[in-house]
C-alpha positions in Angstrom: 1.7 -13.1 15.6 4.0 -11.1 18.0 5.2 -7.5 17.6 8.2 -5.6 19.1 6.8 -3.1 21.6 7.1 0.4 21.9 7.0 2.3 25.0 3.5 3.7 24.9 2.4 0.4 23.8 1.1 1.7 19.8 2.8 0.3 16.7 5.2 2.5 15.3 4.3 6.4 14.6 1.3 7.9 15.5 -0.5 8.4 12.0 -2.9 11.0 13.3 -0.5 13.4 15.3 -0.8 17.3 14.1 2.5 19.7 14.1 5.4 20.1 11.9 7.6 17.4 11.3 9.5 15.8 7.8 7.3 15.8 4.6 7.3 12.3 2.9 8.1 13.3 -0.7 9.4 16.9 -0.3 11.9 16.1 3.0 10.5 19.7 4.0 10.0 20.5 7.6 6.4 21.7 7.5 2.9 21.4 9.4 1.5 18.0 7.9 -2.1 17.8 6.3 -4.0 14.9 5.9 -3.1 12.6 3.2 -6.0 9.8 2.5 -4.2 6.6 1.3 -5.8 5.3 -1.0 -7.6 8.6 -2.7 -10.7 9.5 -1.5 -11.8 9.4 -4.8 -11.6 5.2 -4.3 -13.8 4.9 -1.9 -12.1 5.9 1.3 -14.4 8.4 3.1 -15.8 9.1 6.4 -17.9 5.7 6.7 -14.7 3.5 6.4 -13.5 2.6 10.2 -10.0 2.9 10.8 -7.6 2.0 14.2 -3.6 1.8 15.2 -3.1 -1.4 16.3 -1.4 -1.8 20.0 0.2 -3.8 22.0 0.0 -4.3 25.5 1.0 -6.5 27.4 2.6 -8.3 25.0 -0.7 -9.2 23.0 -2.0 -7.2 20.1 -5.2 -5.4 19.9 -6.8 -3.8 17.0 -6.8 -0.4 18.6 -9.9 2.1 18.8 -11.6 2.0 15.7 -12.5 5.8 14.3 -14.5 6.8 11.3 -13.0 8.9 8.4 -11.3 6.6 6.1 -7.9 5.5 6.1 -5.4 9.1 6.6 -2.6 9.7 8.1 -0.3 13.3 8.7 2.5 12.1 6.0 2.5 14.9 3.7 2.6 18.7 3.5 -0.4 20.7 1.6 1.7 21.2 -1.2 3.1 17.7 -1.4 -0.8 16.5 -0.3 -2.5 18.5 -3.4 -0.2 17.1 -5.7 -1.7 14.1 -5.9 -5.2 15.3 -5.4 -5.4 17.8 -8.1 -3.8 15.6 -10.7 -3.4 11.6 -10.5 -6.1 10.6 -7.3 -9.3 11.0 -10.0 -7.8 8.5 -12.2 -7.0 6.1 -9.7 -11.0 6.1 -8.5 -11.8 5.8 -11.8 -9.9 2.3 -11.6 -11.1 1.3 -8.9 -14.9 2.1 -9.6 -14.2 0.0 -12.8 -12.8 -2.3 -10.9 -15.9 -2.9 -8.8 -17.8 -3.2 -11.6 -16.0 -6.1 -12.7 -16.0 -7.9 -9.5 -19.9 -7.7 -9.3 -20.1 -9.3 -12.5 -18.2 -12.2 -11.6 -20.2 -14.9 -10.1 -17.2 -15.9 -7.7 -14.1 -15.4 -6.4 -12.0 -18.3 -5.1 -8.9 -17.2 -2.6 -6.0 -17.7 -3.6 -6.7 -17.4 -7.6 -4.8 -16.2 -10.7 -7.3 -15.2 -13.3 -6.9 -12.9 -17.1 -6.6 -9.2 -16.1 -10.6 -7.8 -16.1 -11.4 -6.0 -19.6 -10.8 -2.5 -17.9 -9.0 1.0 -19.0 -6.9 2.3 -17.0 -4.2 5.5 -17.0 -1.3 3.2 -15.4 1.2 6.3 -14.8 -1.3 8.8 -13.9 -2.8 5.5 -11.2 0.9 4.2 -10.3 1.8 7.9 -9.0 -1.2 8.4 -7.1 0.4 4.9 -5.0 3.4 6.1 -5.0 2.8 9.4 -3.5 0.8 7.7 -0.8 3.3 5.3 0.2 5.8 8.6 0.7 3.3 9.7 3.1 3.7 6.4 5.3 7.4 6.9 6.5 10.2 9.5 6.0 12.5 6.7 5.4 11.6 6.1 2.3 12.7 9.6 0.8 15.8 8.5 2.5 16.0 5.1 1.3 15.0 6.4 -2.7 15.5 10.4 -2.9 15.5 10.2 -6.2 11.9 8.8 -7.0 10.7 11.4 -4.6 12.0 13.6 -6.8 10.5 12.7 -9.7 7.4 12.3 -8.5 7.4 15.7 -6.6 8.6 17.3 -10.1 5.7 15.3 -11.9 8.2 13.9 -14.6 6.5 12.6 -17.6 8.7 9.1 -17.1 10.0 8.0 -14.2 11.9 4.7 -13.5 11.8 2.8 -10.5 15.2 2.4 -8.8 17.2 -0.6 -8.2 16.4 -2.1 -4.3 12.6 -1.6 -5.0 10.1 -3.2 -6.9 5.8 -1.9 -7.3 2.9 -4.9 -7.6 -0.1 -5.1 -7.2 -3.4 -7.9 -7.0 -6.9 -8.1 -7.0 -8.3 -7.3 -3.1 -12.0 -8.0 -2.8 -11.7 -8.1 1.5 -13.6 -5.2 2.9 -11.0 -5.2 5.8 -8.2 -2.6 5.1 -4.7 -2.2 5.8 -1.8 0.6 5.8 1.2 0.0 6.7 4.6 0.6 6.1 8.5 -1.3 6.9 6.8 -4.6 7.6 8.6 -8.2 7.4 7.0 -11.3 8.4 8.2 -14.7 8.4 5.5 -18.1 8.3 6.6 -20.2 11.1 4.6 -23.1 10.7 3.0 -24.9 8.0 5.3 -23.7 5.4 8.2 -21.6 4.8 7.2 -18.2 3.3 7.9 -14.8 3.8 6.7 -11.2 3.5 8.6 -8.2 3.4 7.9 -4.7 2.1 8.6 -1.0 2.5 4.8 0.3 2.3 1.5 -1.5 1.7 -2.0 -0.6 0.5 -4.7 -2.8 1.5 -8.4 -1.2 0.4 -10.4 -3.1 -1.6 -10.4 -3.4 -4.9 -6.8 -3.4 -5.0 -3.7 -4.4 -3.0 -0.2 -2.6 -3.4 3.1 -3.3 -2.4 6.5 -1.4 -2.1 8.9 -4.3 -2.0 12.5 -5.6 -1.7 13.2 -6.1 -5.9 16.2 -8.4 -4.9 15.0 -11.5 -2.4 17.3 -14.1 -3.7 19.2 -14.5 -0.3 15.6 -14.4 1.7 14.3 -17.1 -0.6 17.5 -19.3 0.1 17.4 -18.7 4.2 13.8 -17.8 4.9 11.4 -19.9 1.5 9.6 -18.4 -1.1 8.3 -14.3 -0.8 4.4 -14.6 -0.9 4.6 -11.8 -3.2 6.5 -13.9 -6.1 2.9 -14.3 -7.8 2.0 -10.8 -7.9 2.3 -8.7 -11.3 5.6 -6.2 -11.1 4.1 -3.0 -12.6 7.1 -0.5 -11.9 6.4 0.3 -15.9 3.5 1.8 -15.0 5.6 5.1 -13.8 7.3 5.4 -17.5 3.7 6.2 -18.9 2.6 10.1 -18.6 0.0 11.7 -17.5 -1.1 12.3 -21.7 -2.1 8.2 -21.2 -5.2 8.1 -19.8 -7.1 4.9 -21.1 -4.6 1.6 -21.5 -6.3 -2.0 -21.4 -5.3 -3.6 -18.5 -4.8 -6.5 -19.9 -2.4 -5.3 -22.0 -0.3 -4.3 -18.7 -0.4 -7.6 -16.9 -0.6 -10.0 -20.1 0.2 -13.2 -17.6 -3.1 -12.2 -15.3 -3.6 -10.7 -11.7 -3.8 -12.8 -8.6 -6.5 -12.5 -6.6 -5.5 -12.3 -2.9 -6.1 -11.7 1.0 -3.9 -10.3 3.2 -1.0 -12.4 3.7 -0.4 -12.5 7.7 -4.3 -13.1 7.5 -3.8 -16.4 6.8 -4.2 -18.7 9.5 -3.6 -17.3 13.5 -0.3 -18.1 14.4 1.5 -18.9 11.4 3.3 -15.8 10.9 5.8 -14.0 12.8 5.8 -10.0 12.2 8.2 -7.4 13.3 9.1 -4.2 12.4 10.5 -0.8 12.7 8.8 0.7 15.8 10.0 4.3 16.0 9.3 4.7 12.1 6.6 2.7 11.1 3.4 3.4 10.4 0.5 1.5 11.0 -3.6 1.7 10.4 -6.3 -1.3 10.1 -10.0 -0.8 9.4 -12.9 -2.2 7.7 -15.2 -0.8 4.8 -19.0 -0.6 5.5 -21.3 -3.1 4.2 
């Protein structure tokens, strides 16, 4: 895997850097707060480990590991307590069911498509507390979709996901974590595939994606997106915050993949690049 370098050698912007700078949903200019992404509520608290990734020397090292979770300065306190006080309880609450169901399975086999897990869930309630943590990774993505920012910072009761970008998510039972945002990567050996998305949240139970919604001409040049498999839930946003206990399995009737991270897969196969003035990175591992 090879990266383009920056100039002080880290990946892209500096996720824990204090100051004043561009909110991610609001496009303010105000002193940033720490946004956790995912929730805390899911899990993400001060045992989890969490690093920048570097380069030097043209190789890539995992950077010095810290413990608090997975955070970065993304969001302003007003921006930051929006999702707190109303939408980042409900996603824990998914995720803790979550859990539960993976205990109770016996298994799990990597790659694998199984039935969505009997679980409730309140999908708009879950899919803005995403949402609003993906804002927090990059300013360009208020740029890129001002109008979803908008909803979302106005809490509207349905919101529908523009054309260019497309939500999913999988089953993620790796206790190694990832946050990251304006990522492509291309498989160069074995197979053609590739992997391209605006914002991602790796943190077990769950794996999210902010995607292209239109790949037809990447399929054609570059193979098949790795994420072809992975449910589309951009419905989720047209439920309000009133719905607070849908099946799951009513939401994602043809099942959930379970999955790793795909530029995990095999050293060397895959090819990553990025933004590096604008991009966002952090990597980390949950405790035992």
């Amino acid at each position: 895997m090879s990266e383009k370098q920056r100039p002080e050698g880290t990946l892209g912007l500096d996720p824990w850097s204090k100051g004043a700078r561009i909110c991610g949903l609001c496009g303010e200019y105000r002193k940033m707060t720490k946004a956790h992404v995912p929730p805390q509520a899911a899990g993400n608290t001060g045992a989890v480990t969490s690093a920048t990734p570097r380069v030097h020397n043209n190789e890539r090292t995992s950077g010095r590991p810290k413990l608090g979770g997975m955070w970065l300065r993304g969001l302003c306190l007003e921006c930051n307590n929006l999702a707190g006080k109303n939408y980042d309880a409900a996603y824990g609450d998914f995720a803790g069911r979550l859990m539960g169901s993976f205990r109770a399975r016996t298994r799990l086999l990597l790659p694998a498509f199984e039935p969505a897990p009997p679980v409730s869930v309140a999908p708009g309630r879950v899919a803005r507390s995403v949402m609003i943590g993906m804002f927090a990774t990059t300013p360009h993505l208020r740029k890129m979709f001002p109008g979803l920012a908008h909803d979302l910072q106005h809490r509207r009761p349905h919101i529908t996901m523009p054309d260019g970008a497309t939500l999913r998510m999988a089953l993620y039972p790796s206790r190694r974590t990832r946050l990251a945002s304006m990522s492509w990567g291309m498989r160069v050996t074995t197979q053609r595939q590739h992997y391209n998305v605006f914002s991602e949240i790796f943190f077990r139970p769950l794996a999210w994606t902010l995607s292209p919604s239109d790949d037809r001409l990447d399929a054609a040049e570059l193979g098949e997106s790795v994420l072809d498999g992975w449910p589309v839930v951009d419905h989720w946003l047209q439920y309000g915050d009133d719905v607070t206990a849908s099946d799951l399995r009513d939401l994602c009737r043809r099942g959930i993949p379970t999955v790793g991270h795909p530029l995990s897969e095999g050293p060397g196969e895959w090819m990553e690049t990025f933004q590096s003035d604008t991009a966002a990175f952090l990597e980390g591992k949950i405790p035992v």
